[in-house]
C-alpha positions as CSV (number, residue, x, y, z in Angstrom):
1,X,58.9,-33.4,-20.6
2,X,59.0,-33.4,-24.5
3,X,60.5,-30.3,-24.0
4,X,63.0,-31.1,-22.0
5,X,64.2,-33.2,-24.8
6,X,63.9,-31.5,-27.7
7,X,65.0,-28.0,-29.1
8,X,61.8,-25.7,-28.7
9,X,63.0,-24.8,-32.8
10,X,62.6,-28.3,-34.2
11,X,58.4,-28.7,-33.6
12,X,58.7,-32.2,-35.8
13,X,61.3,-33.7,-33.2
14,X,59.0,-31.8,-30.3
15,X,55.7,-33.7,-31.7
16,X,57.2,-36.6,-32.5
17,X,58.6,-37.2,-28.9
18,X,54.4,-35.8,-27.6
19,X,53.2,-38.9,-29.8
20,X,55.5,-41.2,-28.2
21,X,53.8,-40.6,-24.5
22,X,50.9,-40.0,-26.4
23,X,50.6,-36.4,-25.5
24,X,48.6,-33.5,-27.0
25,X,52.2,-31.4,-28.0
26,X,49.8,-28.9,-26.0
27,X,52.2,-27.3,-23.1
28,X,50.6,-24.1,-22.1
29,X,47.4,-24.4,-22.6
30,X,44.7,-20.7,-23.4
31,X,43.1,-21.4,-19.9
32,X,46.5,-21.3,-17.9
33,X,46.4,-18.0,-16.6
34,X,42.8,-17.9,-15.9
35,X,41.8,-17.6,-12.7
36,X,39.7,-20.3,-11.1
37,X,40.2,-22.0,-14.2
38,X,39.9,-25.7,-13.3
39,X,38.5,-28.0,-16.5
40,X,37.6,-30.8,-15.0
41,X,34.7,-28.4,-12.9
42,X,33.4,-27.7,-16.8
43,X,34.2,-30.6,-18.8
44,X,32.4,-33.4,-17.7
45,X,32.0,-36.8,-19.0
46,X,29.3,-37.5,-21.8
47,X,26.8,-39.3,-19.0
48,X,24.8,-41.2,-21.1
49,X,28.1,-43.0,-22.8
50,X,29.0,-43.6,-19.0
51,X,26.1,-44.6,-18.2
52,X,25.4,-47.3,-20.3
53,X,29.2,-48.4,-20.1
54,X,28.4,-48.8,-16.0
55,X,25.0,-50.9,-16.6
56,X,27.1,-53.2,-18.8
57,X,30.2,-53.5,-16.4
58,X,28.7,-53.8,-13.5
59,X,24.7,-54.2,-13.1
60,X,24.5,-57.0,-16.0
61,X,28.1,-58.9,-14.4
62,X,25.5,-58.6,-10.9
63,X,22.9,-60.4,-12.1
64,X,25.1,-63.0,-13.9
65,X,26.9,-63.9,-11.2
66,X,23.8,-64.2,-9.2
67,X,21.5,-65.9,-11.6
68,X,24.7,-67.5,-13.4
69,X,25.7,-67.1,-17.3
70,X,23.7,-69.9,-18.6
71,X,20.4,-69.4,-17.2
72,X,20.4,-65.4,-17.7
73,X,21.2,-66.3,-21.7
74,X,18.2,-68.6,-21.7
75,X,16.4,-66.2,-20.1
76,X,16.9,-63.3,-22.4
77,X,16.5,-66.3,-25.1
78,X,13.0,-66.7,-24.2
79,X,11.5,-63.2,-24.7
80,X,9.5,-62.8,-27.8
81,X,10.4,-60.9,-30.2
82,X,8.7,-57.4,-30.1
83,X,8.8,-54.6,-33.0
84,X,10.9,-52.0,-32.1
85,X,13.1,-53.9,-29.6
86,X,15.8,-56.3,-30.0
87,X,15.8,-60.2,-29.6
88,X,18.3,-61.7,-28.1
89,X,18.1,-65.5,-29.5
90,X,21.9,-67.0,-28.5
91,X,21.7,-64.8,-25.0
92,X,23.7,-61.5,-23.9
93,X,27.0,-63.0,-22.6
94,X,28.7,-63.7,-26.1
95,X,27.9,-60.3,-27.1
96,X,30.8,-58.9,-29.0
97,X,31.3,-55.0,-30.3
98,X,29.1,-53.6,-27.7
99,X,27.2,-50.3,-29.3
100,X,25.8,-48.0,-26.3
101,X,22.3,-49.0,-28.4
102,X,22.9,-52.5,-27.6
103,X,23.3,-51.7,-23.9
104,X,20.1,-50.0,-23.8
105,X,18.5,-52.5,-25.3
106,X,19.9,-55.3,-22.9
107,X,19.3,-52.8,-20.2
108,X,15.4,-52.1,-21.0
109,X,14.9,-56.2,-20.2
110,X,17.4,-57.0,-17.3
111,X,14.7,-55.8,-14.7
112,X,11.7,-58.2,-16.1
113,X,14.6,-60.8,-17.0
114,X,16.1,-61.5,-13.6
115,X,12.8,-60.8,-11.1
116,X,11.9,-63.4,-8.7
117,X,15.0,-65.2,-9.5
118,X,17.6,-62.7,-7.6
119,X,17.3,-61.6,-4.2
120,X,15.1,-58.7,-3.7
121,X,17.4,-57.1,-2.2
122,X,19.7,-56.9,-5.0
123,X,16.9,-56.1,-7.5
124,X,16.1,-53.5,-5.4
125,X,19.6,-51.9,-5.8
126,X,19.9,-52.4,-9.6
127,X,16.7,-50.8,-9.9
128,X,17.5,-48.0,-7.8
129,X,20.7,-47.3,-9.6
130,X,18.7,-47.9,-13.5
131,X,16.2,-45.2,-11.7
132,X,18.8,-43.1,-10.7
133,X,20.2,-43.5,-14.2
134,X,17.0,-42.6,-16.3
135,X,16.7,-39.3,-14.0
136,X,19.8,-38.1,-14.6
137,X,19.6,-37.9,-17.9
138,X,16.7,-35.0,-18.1
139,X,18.1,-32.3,-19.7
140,X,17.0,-29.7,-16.5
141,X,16.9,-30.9,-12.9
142,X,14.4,-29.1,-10.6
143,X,14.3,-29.5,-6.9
144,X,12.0,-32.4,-6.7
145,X,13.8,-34.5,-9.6
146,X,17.2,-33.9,-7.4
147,X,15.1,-35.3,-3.9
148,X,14.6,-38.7,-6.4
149,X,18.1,-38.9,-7.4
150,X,18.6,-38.7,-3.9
151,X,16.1,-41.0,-2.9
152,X,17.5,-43.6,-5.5
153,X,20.8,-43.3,-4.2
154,X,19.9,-43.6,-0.9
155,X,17.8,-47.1,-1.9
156,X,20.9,-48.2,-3.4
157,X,22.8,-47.3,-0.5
158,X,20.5,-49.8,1.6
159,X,20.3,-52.0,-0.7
160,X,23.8,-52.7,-1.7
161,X,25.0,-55.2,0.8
162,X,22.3,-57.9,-0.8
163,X,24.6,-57.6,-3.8
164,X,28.2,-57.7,-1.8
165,X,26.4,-60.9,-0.1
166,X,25.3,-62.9,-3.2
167,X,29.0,-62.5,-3.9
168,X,28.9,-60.0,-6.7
């Protein structure tokens, strides 16, 4: 498209009109004549970023909206501070600047935090998919850990409609 617009001759014009879409200035990129050459098959998404991201957007909003905002920060209020983890005195819902560390940290108490007050159901699920989760991330999969991630999924899958029903 920037191209289109721009005389091939003049690369600051040709840039400047990338930056605007905010495109690379890349047009034929080294792979294009490869064959079977398809970079989304090779370059995958850091998990572990994306997996802490997912807790946070979508396992911790479960529980708040099941156990509610207030009681889940008094809850995470309550635990006693530990060496080597984090204490969470004013709660986890004012949380600003969310590190993935912080998410991991949130994520190793939500279990503990939110039992017996949740559905089993639903703690069933988040459980399955913080399983799933923890699995993944092994840097070599071998037939049995892949059955598990299965399995997990699977629990989730069976699980899930405990969460869609405590209107999450």
């Amino acid at each position: 498209m920037a191209e289109r617009k721009t005389h091939a001759a003049n690369l600051s014009s040709y840039f400047q009109a990338c930056r605007k879409r905010q495109l690379n200035g890349v047009s034929f990129p080294f792979w294009l004549n490869w064959a079977l050459a398809e970079p989304s098959s090779f370059i995958t998404p850091e998990p572990l970023h994306q997996f802490f991201r997912m807790f946070w957007d979508h396992d911790r909003k479960w529980c708040s909206r099941m156990l509610g905002a207030d009681e889940l920060d008094f809850r995470f209020s309550l635990l006693q501070m530990c060496s080597g983890y984090r204490h969470f005195p004013d709660g986890i819902m004012t949380l600003k600047q969310m590190s993935m560390r912080l998410h991991r940290e949130v994520q190793r108490y939500i279990m503990g935090v939110v039992a017996g007050s949740i559905p089993q159901e639903a703690l069933s699920a988040i459980r399955a998919l913080t399983d799933f989760r923890y699995r993944s991330q092994a840097p070599r999969l071998t037939d049995a850990d892949i059955t598990k991630l299965t399995a997990s999924l699977q629990e989730f899958r069976n699980s899930k409609t405990a969460l869609m029903e405590a209107g999450t």
